[in-house]
C-alpha positions as CSV (number, residue, x, y, z in Angstrom):
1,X,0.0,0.0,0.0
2,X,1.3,3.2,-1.3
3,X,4.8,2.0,-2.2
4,X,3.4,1.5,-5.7
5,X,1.7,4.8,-5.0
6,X,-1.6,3.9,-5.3
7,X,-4.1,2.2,-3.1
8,X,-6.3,-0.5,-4.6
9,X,-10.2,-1.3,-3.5
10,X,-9.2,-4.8,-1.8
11,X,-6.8,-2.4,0.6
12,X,-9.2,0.7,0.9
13,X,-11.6,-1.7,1.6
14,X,-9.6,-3.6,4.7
15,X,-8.8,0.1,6.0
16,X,-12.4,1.0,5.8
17,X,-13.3,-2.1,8.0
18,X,-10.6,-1.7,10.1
19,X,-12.2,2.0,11.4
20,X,-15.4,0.4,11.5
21,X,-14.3,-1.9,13.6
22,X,-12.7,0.5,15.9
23,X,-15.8,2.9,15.7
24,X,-18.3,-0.5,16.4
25,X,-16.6,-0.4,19.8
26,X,-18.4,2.7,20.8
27,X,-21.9,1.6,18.7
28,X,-20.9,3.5,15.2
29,X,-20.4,2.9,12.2
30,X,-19.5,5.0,9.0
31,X,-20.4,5.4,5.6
32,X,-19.0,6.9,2.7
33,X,-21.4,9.8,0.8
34,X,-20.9,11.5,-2.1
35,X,-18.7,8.9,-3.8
36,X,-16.3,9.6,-1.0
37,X,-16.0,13.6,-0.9
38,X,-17.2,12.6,2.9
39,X,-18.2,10.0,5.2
40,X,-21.0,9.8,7.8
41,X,-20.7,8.1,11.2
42,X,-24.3,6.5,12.5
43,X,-25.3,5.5,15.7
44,X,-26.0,2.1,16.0
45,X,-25.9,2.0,19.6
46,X,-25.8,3.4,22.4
47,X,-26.0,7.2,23.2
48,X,-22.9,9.4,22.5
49,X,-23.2,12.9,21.8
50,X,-22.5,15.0,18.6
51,X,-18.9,15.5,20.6
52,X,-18.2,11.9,21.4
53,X,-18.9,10.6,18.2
54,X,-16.7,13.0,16.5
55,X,-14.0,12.6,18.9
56,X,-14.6,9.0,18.6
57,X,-14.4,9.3,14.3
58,X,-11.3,11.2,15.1
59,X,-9.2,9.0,17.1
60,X,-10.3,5.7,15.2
61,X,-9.4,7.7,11.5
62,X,-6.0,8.4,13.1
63,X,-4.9,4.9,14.6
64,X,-6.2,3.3,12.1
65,X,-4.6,5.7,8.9
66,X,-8.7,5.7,7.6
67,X,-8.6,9.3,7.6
68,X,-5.0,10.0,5.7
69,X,-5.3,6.6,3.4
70,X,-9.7,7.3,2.4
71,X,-8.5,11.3,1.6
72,X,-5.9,10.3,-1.3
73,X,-7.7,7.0,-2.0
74,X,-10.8,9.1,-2.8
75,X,-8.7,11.7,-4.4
76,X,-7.0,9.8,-6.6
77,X,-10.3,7.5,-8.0
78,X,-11.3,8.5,-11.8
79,X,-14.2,10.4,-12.1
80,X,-17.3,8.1,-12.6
């Protein structure tokens, strides 16, 4: 992953679960909108605040490289 310089689906797609599986741990999970210009983070359970969840979306996009890896995966997609 990125030594080639690119990122293929198969490995966006094990990052993606990866941060869902950190963000399951506190009853979220995300999806990608807008052909992934964003992402949204749900609550499936539980009862976190606006706050906590993005705290939450932050910490598991950072330990998990979701955050840095989705931006230039996303970036570097051809237009559909």
């Amino acid at each position: 992953m990125l030594r080639d310089g690119s990122i293929t689906s198969e490995e966006m797609d094990g990052v993606t679960k990866a941060y869902n599986a950190c963000l399951s741990v506190y009853g979220l999970q995300s999806r990608v909108i807008d052909g992934g210009a964003g992402r949204n983070e749900v609550q499936v359970r539980g009862s976190l605040t606006e706050t906590q969840r993005s705290k939450v979306s932050g910490e598991c996009g950072m330990n998990t490289d979701y955050d840095a890896l989705s931006a230039w995966y996303y970036r570097t997609q051809p237009a559909s």
